[in-house]
C-alpha positions in Angstrom: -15.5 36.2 -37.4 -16.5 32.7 -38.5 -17.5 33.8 -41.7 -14.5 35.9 -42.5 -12.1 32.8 -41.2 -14.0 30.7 -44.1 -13.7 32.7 -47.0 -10.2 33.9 -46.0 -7.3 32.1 -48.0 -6.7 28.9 -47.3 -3.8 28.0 -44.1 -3.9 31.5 -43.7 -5.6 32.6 -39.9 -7.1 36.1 -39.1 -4.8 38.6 -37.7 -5.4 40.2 -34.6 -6.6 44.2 -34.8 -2.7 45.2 -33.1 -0.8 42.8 -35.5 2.9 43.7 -34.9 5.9 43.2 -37.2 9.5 43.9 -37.6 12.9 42.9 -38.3 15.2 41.2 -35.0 18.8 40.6 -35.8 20.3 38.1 -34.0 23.6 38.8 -32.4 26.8 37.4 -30.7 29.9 36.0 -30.7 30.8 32.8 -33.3 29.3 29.6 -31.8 26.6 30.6 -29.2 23.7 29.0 -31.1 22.7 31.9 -33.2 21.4 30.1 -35.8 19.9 27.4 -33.5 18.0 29.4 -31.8 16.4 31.1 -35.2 16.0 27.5 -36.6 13.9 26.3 -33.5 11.9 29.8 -33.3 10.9 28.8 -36.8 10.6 25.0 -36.2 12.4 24.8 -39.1 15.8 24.5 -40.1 17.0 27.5 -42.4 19.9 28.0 -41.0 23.4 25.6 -41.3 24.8 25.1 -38.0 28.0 22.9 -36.6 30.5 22.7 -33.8 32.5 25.2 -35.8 32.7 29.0 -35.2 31.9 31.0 -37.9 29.6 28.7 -39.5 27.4 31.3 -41.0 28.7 33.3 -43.5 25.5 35.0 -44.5 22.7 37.3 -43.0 19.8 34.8 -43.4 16.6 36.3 -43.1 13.9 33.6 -41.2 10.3 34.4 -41.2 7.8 33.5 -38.1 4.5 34.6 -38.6 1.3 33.9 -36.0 -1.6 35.6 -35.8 -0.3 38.0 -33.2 2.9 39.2 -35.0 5.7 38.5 -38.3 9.2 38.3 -37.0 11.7 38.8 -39.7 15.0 37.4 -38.1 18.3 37.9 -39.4 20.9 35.5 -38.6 23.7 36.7 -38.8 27.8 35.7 -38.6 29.5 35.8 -35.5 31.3 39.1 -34.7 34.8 38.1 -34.0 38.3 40.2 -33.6 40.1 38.5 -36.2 39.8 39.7 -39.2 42.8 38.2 -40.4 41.5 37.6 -44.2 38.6 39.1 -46.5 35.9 36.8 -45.9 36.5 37.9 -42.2 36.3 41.1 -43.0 33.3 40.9 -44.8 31.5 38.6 -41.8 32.2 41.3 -39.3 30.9 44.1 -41.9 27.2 41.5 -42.6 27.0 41.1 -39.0 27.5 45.0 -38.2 25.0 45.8 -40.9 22.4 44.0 -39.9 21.8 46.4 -37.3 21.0 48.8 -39.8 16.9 49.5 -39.7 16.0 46.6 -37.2 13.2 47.0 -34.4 14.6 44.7 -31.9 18.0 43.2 -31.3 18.7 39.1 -29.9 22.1 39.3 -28.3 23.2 35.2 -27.1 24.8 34.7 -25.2 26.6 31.4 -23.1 25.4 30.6 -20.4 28.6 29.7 -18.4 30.9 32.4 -20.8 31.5 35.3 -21.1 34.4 36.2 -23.3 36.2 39.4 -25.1 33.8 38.8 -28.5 30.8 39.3 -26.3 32.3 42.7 -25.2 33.1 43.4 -28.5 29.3 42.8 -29.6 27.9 44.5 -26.7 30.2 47.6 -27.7 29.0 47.6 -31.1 25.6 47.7 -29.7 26.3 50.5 -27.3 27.3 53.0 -30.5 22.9 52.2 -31.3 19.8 53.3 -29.4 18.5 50.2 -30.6 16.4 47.9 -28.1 18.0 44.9 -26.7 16.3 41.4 -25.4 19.9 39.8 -24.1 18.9 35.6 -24.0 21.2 33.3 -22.2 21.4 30.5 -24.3 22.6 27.0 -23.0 20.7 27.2 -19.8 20.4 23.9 -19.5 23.8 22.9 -19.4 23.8 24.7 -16.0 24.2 22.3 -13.4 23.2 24.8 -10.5 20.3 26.4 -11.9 20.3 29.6 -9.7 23.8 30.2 -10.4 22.5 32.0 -13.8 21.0 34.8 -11.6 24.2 36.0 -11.0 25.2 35.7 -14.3 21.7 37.8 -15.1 22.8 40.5 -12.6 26.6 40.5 -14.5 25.2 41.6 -17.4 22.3 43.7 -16.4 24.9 46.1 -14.9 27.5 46.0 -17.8 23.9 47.1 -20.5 20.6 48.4 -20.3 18.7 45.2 -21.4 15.0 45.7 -22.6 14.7 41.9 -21.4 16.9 39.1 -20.3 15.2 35.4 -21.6 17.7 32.0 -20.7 16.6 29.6 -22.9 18.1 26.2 -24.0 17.7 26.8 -28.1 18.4 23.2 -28.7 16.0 21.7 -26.4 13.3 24.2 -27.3 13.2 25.5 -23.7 11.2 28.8 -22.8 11.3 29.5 -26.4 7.6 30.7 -26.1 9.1 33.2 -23.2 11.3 34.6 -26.2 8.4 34.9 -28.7 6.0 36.5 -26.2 8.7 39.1 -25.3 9.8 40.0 -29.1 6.1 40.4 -29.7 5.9 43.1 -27.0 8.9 44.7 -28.3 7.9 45.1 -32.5 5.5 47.9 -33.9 2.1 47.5 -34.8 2.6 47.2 -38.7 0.8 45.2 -41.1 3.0 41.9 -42.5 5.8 42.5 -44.2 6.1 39.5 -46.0 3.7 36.6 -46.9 2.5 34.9 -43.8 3.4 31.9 -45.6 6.7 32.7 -46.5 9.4 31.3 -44.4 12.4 32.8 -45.5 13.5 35.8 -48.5 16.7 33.4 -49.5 16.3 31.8 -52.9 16.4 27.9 -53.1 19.8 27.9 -54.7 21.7 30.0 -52.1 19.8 27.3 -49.3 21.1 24.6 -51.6 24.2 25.9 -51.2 24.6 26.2 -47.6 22.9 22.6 -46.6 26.2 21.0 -48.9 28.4 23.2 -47.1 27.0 22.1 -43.4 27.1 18.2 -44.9 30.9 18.8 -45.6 31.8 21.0 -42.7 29.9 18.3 -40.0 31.7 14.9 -42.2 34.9 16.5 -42.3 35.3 17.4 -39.1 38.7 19.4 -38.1 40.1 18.2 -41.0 38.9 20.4 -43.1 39.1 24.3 -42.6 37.1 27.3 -43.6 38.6 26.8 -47.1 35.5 26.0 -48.4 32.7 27.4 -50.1 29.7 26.4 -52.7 28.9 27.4 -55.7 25.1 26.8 -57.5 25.9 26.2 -61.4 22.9 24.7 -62.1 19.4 24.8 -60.8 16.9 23.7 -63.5 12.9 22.5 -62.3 11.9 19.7 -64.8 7.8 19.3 -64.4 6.5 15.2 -64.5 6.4 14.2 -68.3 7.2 11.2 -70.3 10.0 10.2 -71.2 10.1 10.5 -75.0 13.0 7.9 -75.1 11.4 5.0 -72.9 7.2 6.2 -73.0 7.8 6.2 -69.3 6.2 8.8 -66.9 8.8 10.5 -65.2 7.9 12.5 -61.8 8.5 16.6 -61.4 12.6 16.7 -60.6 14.9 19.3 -59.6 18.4 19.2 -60.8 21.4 20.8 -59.2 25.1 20.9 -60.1 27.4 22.4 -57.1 31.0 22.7 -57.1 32.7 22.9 -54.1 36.2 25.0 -53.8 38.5 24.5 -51.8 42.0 26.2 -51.7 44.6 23.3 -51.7 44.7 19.6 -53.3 45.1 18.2 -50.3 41.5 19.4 -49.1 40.0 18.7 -52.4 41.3 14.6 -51.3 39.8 14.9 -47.9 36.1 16.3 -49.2 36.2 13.2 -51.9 37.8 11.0 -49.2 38.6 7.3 -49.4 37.3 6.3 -52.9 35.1 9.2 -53.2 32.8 7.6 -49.7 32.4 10.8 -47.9 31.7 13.1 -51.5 29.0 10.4 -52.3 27.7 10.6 -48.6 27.8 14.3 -48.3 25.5 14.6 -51.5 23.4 11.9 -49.8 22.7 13.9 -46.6 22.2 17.1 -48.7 19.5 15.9 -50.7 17.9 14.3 -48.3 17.6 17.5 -46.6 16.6 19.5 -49.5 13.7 17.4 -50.2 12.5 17.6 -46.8 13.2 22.0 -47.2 12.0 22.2 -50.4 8.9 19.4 -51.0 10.2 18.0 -54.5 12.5 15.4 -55.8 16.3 16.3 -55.9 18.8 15.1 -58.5 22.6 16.3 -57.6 25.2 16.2 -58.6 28.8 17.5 -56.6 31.8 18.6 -57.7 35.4 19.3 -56.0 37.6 21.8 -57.4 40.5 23.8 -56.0 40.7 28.0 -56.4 43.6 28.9 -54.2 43.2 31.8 -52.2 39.7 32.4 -52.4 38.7 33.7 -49.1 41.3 36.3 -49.0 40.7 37.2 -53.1 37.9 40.1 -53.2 36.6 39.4 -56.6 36.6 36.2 -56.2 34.6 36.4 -52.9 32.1 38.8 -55.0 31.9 36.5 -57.7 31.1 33.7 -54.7 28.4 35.7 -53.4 30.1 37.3 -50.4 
Protein backbone atom coordinates (compact mmCIF):
# COMPACT_ATOMS: atom_id res chain seq x y z
CA UNK A 1 0.00 0.00 0.00
CA UNK A 2 2.97 2.32 0.80
CA UNK A 3 4.47 1.78 -2.32
CA UNK A 4 1.40 2.23 -4.42
CA UNK A 5 0.50 5.66 -2.33
CA UNK A 6 4.16 6.87 -3.58
CA UNK A 7 4.03 6.35 -7.07
CA UNK A 8 0.38 7.33 -7.26
CA UNK A 9 -0.20 10.98 -8.69
CA UNK A 10 0.65 13.50 -6.70
CA UNK A 11 -2.38 15.08 -3.99
CA UNK A 12 -4.26 12.27 -5.17
CA UNK A 13 -4.91 9.47 -2.09
CA UNK A 14 -5.83 5.72 -2.74
CA UNK A 15 -9.41 4.87 -2.97
CA UNK A 16 -10.95 2.46 -0.86
CA UNK A 17 -11.89 -1.16 -2.66
CA UNK A 18 -16.08 0.01 -2.21
CA UNK A 19 -15.41 3.55 -3.57
CA UNK A 20 -18.96 5.02 -3.98
CA UNK A 21 -20.19 7.79 -6.24
CA UNK A 22 -23.14 9.54 -7.44
CA UNK A 23 -25.04 12.64 -8.16
CA UNK A 24 -27.28 14.35 -4.79
CA UNK A 25 -29.50 17.20 -5.83
CA UNK A 26 -30.07 19.50 -3.29
CA UNK A 27 -33.65 20.53 -2.75
CA UNK A 28 -36.12 23.10 -1.18
CA UNK A 29 -37.82 26.07 -0.94
CA UNK A 30 -35.92 29.69 -1.93
CA UNK A 31 -33.69 30.73 1.01
CA UNK A 32 -33.14 27.57 3.27
CA UNK A 33 -29.32 27.55 2.78
CA UNK A 34 -29.16 25.35 -0.21
CA UNK A 35 -26.29 26.61 -1.50
CA UNK A 36 -24.66 27.10 2.00
CA UNK A 37 -24.81 23.97 2.85
CA UNK A 38 -23.16 22.71 -0.62
CA UNK A 39 -20.45 25.50 -0.19
CA UNK A 40 -19.51 24.25 3.39
CA UNK A 41 -19.71 20.41 2.33
CA UNK A 42 -17.13 21.46 -0.16
CA UNK A 43 -15.24 24.00 2.14
CA UNK A 44 -15.41 25.98 -0.66
CA UNK A 45 -17.47 28.53 -1.93
CA UNK A 46 -19.03 27.67 -5.52
CA UNK A 47 -22.05 28.67 -4.95
CA UNK A 48 -23.45 32.71 -4.59
CA UNK A 49 -25.59 33.03 -1.66
CA UNK A 50 -27.53 36.19 0.01
CA UNK A 51 -30.45 37.14 2.19
CA UNK A 52 -32.54 37.03 -1.00
CA UNK A 53 -34.79 34.22 -2.19
CA UNK A 54 -34.08 32.93 -5.34
CA UNK A 55 -30.48 33.71 -5.41
CA UNK A 56 -29.54 30.84 -7.59
CA UNK A 57 -30.59 30.80 -10.84
CA UNK A 58 -28.57 27.85 -12.04
CA UNK A 59 -28.07 24.08 -11.29
CA UNK A 60 -24.45 24.20 -10.07
CA UNK A 61 -22.78 21.11 -9.91
CA UNK A 62 -20.09 20.92 -6.68
CA UNK A 63 -17.68 18.13 -6.42
CA UNK A 64 -16.46 16.47 -2.97
CA UNK A 65 -14.27 13.73 -3.33
CA UNK A 66 -12.43 11.62 -0.26
CA UNK A 67 -11.12 8.45 -0.39
CA UNK A 68 -14.34 6.83 0.62
CA UNK A 69 -16.73 8.38 -2.08
CA UNK A 70 -17.29 11.50 -5.11
CA UNK A 71 -20.43 13.38 -4.35
CA UNK A 72 -21.57 15.31 -7.37
CA UNK A 73 -24.06 17.94 -5.82
CA UNK A 74 -26.34 19.97 -7.73
CA UNK A 75 -27.54 23.06 -6.35
CA UNK A 76 -30.23 23.93 -7.48
CA UNK A 77 -32.89 27.13 -7.44
CA UNK A 78 -35.48 27.27 -5.06
CA UNK A 79 -38.89 25.65 -6.12
CA UNK A 80 -41.40 28.34 -5.60
CA UNK A 81 -45.26 28.76 -6.77
CA UNK A 82 -44.86 31.84 -8.51
CA UNK A 83 -43.99 31.64 -11.64
CA UNK A 84 -45.10 34.89 -12.49
CA UNK A 85 -42.34 35.61 -15.33
CA UNK A 86 -39.95 33.34 -17.57
CA UNK A 87 -36.92 33.24 -15.59
CA UNK A 88 -39.39 31.77 -12.94
CA UNK A 89 -40.52 29.53 -15.06
CA UNK A 90 -37.38 28.24 -16.12
CA UNK A 91 -36.01 28.13 -12.21
CA UNK A 92 -38.83 25.80 -11.26
CA UNK A 93 -38.23 23.70 -14.63
CA UNK A 94 -33.79 23.53 -13.51
CA UNK A 95 -34.80 22.72 -10.15
CA UNK A 96 -37.43 19.91 -11.25
CA UNK A 97 -34.86 18.47 -13.61
CA UNK A 98 -32.30 18.01 -11.55
CA UNK A 99 -34.12 15.15 -10.20
CA UNK A 100 -33.69 13.56 -13.42
CA UNK A 101 -30.86 10.49 -13.00
CA UNK A 102 -29.66 11.43 -9.27
CA UNK A 103 -28.85 8.67 -6.60
CA UNK A 104 -29.78 10.57 -3.59
CA UNK A 105 -31.89 13.55 -2.87
CA UNK A 106 -30.93 16.67 0.01
CA UNK A 107 -34.25 18.13 0.82
CA UNK A 108 -33.58 21.55 3.59
CA UNK A 109 -35.37 22.37 5.23
CA UNK A 110 -35.92 25.35 8.23
CA UNK A 111 -35.65 24.52 11.23
CA UNK A 112 -38.42 26.54 12.89
CA UNK A 113 -40.67 26.65 9.18
CA UNK A 114 -42.42 24.91 7.58
CA UNK A 115 -44.28 26.56 4.73
CA UNK A 116 -46.58 25.84 1.44
CA UNK A 117 -43.08 25.72 -0.91
CA UNK A 118 -41.89 22.89 1.24
CA UNK A 119 -45.07 21.01 0.44
CA UNK A 120 -44.82 21.88 -2.91
CA UNK A 121 -41.13 20.31 -2.99
CA UNK A 122 -41.97 17.42 -0.98
CA UNK A 123 -44.95 16.79 -3.59
CA UNK A 124 -42.70 16.95 -6.40
CA UNK A 125 -40.59 14.43 -4.72
CA UNK A 126 -43.45 12.14 -3.95
CA UNK A 127 -44.27 11.73 -8.03
CA UNK A 128 -40.17 9.86 -7.75
CA UNK A 129 -39.01 6.61 -6.08
CA UNK A 130 -36.01 8.52 -5.49
CA UNK A 131 -34.19 8.28 -2.00
CA UNK A 132 -34.47 11.04 0.39
CA UNK A 133 -31.96 12.25 3.36
CA UNK A 134 -34.47 15.30 4.70
CA UNK A 135 -31.70 17.78 6.80
CA UNK A 136 -32.99 20.36 9.09
CA UNK A 137 -30.96 23.19 8.44
CA UNK A 138 -30.66 26.22 10.95
CA UNK A 139 -30.52 23.94 13.93
CA UNK A 140 -28.79 26.19 15.79
CA UNK A 141 -30.98 28.95 15.73
CA UNK A 142 -33.14 26.70 17.97
CA UNK A 143 -33.33 28.00 21.29
CA UNK A 144 -34.93 24.70 22.89
CA UNK A 145 -32.95 22.15 21.36
CA UNK A 146 -35.33 19.18 21.85
CA UNK A 147 -38.04 21.06 20.47
CA UNK A 148 -36.60 19.87 16.87
CA UNK A 149 -37.71 16.26 17.70
CA UNK A 150 -40.99 17.17 17.26
CA UNK A 151 -40.42 18.89 14.34
CA UNK A 152 -38.41 15.39 13.21
CA UNK A 153 -41.55 13.40 14.04
CA UNK A 154 -43.78 16.24 11.73
CA UNK A 155 -42.11 15.31 8.93
CA UNK A 156 -41.28 11.79 9.34
CA UNK A 157 -45.08 11.14 9.09
CA UNK A 158 -45.87 13.58 6.25
CA UNK A 159 -42.61 11.33 3.96
CA UNK A 160 -40.71 8.26 3.98
CA UNK A 161 -37.25 9.82 4.78
CA UNK A 162 -34.18 7.52 4.13
CA UNK A 163 -32.52 9.82 6.87
CA UNK A 164 -33.31 12.96 8.72
CA UNK A 165 -29.60 15.02 9.51
CA UNK A 166 -30.26 18.82 11.45
CA UNK A 167 -27.29 20.53 10.86
CA UNK A 168 -26.34 24.27 11.12
CA UNK A 169 -24.76 24.67 7.33
CA UNK A 170 -23.33 27.97 8.31
CA UNK A 171 -21.61 27.06 11.40
CA UNK A 172 -20.38 23.75 9.92
CA UNK A 173 -22.33 21.70 12.42
CA UNK A 174 -22.76 17.77 12.08
CA UNK A 175 -21.82 18.33 8.54
CA UNK A 176 -19.61 15.08 8.91
CA UNK A 177 -23.15 13.43 10.08
CA UNK A 178 -24.32 14.51 6.46
CA UNK A 179 -21.31 13.20 4.65
CA UNK A 180 -21.25 9.81 6.46
CA UNK A 181 -24.95 9.28 5.61
CA UNK A 182 -24.83 10.35 1.75
CA UNK A 183 -21.80 7.96 1.58
CA UNK A 184 -24.12 5.11 2.83
CA UNK A 185 -26.65 6.07 0.42
CA UNK A 186 -24.47 6.36 -3.25
CA UNK A 187 -23.48 3.14 -5.37
CA UNK A 188 -20.33 1.62 -5.47
CA UNK A 189 -19.00 3.25 -8.82
CA UNK A 190 -15.66 4.26 -9.75
CA UNK A 191 -15.24 8.50 -9.83
CA UNK A 192 -17.06 10.19 -12.10
CA UNK A 193 -15.05 13.05 -12.29
CA UNK A 194 -11.42 14.07 -11.41
CA UNK A 195 -10.82 13.75 -7.77
CA UNK A 196 -9.40 17.00 -8.21
CA UNK A 197 -11.96 18.62 -9.81
CA UNK A 198 -14.19 20.76 -7.69
CA UNK A 199 -16.85 21.79 -9.86
CA UNK A 200 -18.01 21.07 -13.97
CA UNK A 201 -18.93 25.01 -14.30
CA UNK A 202 -16.47 26.92 -16.54
CA UNK A 203 -14.58 29.90 -14.97
CA UNK A 204 -16.67 32.43 -16.89
CA UNK A 205 -20.15 31.30 -15.84
CA UNK A 206 -18.43 31.42 -11.83
CA UNK A 207 -17.17 34.88 -12.85
CA UNK A 208 -20.40 35.70 -13.61
CA UNK A 209 -22.24 34.71 -10.64
CA UNK A 210 -19.54 36.11 -7.87
CA UNK A 211 -20.41 39.85 -9.69
CA UNK A 212 -23.97 39.09 -9.40
CA UNK A 213 -23.69 38.08 -5.46
CA UNK A 214 -21.34 41.48 -5.03
CA UNK A 215 -24.23 43.50 -6.45
CA UNK A 216 -27.20 41.61 -5.07
CA UNK A 217 -25.41 41.76 -1.20
CA UNK A 218 -24.29 45.95 -1.93
CA UNK A 219 -27.53 46.73 -3.20
CA UNK A 220 -29.54 45.42 -0.82
CA UNK A 221 -33.52 45.77 -1.39
CA UNK A 222 -32.97 48.29 -3.59
CA UNK A 223 -32.30 46.48 -6.28
CA UNK A 224 -34.61 43.56 -7.59
CA UNK A 225 -34.05 40.38 -9.49
CA UNK A 226 -33.67 42.63 -12.61
CA UNK A 227 -30.30 41.73 -12.93
CA UNK A 228 -28.20 39.46 -14.65
CA UNK A 229 -24.34 39.06 -15.96
CA UNK A 230 -23.06 38.62 -18.98
CA UNK A 231 -19.14 37.29 -19.65
CA UNK A 232 -17.88 39.24 -22.93
CA UNK A 233 -14.53 38.73 -22.43
CA UNK A 234 -12.37 36.17 -20.78
CA UNK A 235 -8.85 36.23 -22.24
CA UNK A 236 -5.64 34.38 -20.10
CA UNK A 237 -2.48 36.52 -20.84
CA UNK A 238 0.69 34.20 -19.67
CA UNK A 239 3.87 36.52 -17.77
CA UNK A 240 5.93 38.21 -20.62
CA UNK A 241 7.53 41.42 -21.20
CA UNK A 242 6.19 44.19 -21.93
CA UNK A 243 7.44 45.03 -25.38
CA UNK A 244 6.52 48.78 -24.82
CA UNK A 245 8.35 49.31 -21.32
CA UNK A 246 11.02 45.94 -21.30
CA UNK A 247 9.12 45.28 -18.17
CA UNK A 248 8.13 41.76 -16.94
CA UNK A 249 4.59 41.53 -16.59
CA UNK A 250 3.03 38.63 -14.38
CA UNK A 251 0.38 35.76 -15.96
CA UNK A 252 -3.18 38.02 -15.92
CA UNK A 253 -6.67 37.21 -16.54
CA UNK A 254 -8.84 39.76 -18.11
CA UNK A 255 -12.58 39.95 -17.88
CA UNK A 256 -15.10 42.38 -19.31
CA UNK A 257 -18.82 41.86 -17.72
CA UNK A 258 -21.84 43.79 -18.40
CA UNK A 259 -24.44 43.85 -16.11
CA UNK A 260 -28.29 44.40 -17.28
CA UNK A 261 -30.63 45.61 -15.74
CA UNK A 262 -34.16 46.47 -16.91
CA UNK A 263 -34.82 50.20 -16.05
CA UNK A 264 -32.39 53.45 -15.75
CA UNK A 265 -33.23 53.88 -12.53
CA UNK A 266 -31.48 50.45 -11.46
CA UNK A 267 -28.70 51.02 -13.83
CA UNK A 268 -28.12 54.55 -11.22
CA UNK A 269 -28.36 52.47 -8.12
CA UNK A 270 -25.65 49.51 -9.37
CA UNK A 271 -23.14 52.65 -10.36
CA UNK A 272 -24.39 54.46 -7.19
CA UNK A 273 -23.13 57.76 -5.84
CA UNK A 274 -20.23 58.72 -8.29
CA UNK A 275 -19.81 55.31 -9.55
CA UNK A 276 -18.64 54.08 -5.40
CA UNK A 277 -20.57 51.02 -5.20
CA UNK A 278 -19.86 49.84 -9.24
CA UNK A 279 -16.04 50.38 -8.31
CA UNK A 280 -16.55 48.52 -4.99
CA UNK A 281 -18.57 45.66 -6.39
CA UNK A 282 -15.70 44.97 -8.95
CA UNK A 283 -13.42 45.20 -5.99
CA UNK A 284 -15.06 42.44 -3.92
CA UNK A 285 -15.49 40.35 -7.13
CA UNK A 286 -11.99 40.14 -7.96
CA UNK A 287 -10.92 39.68 -4.83
CA UNK A 288 -12.98 36.63 -4.73
CA UNK A 289 -11.99 35.36 -8.06
CA UNK A 290 -8.36 35.33 -7.26
CA UNK A 291 -8.89 33.50 -4.22
CA UNK A 292 -11.44 30.77 -6.60
CA UNK A 293 -9.37 30.73 -9.36
CA UNK A 294 -5.44 31.10 -8.12
CA UNK A 295 -4.34 33.93 -10.76
CA UNK A 296 -4.33 37.59 -11.15
CA UNK A 297 -7.70 39.32 -12.14
CA UNK A 298 -8.05 42.46 -14.31
CA UNK A 299 -11.92 43.55 -14.70
CA UNK A 300 -13.49 45.55 -15.90
CA UNK A 301 -17.67 46.21 -15.27
CA UNK A 302 -20.21 47.51 -17.20
CA UNK A 303 -23.98 48.74 -16.61
CA UNK A 304 -26.35 48.57 -19.24
CA UNK A 305 -30.14 48.48 -19.33
CA UNK A 306 -32.25 45.65 -21.68
CA UNK A 307 -35.78 46.07 -20.61
CA UNK A 308 -37.74 43.09 -20.05
CA UNK A 309 -35.15 40.59 -19.95
CA UNK A 310 -36.30 38.15 -17.52
CA UNK A 311 -39.69 37.74 -19.01
CA UNK A 312 -38.03 37.84 -22.88
CA UNK A 313 -37.29 34.02 -23.80
CA UNK A 314 -34.64 34.61 -26.34
CA UNK A 315 -33.22 36.94 -24.58
CA UNK A 316 -32.99 34.70 -21.43
CA UNK A 317 -31.45 31.90 -23.97
CA UNK A 318 -29.11 34.28 -25.28
CA UNK A 319 -28.32 35.00 -21.23
CA UNK A 320 -27.65 31.51 -20.58
CA UNK A 321 -30.88 30.57 -18.96
Amino acid sequence: MAIEEFFAPSGHTRMADDFKSGYVAIVGRPNVGKSTLMNHLLGQKLSITSRKPQTTRHRIHGILSNHEMQAVFVDTPGIHRNEVRAINERMNKAAVSALVDVDLVLFVVDSDQWRDDDLLTLQKLGDTDLTVVLVINKSDTLKDKGSVLPLIETFNDSFDFADIVPVSALKNQNLDRLQEVIASHLPVAAPIYDTEQITDRSERFLASEIIREKIMRSAGDEVPYDLTVQIDAFKDEPAHTDPKTGRPRKACTFIDATIYVERSGQKAIVIGDKGQRIKQVGMDARKDMEQLFDKKIMLTLWVKVKRGWSDDERALTSLGY
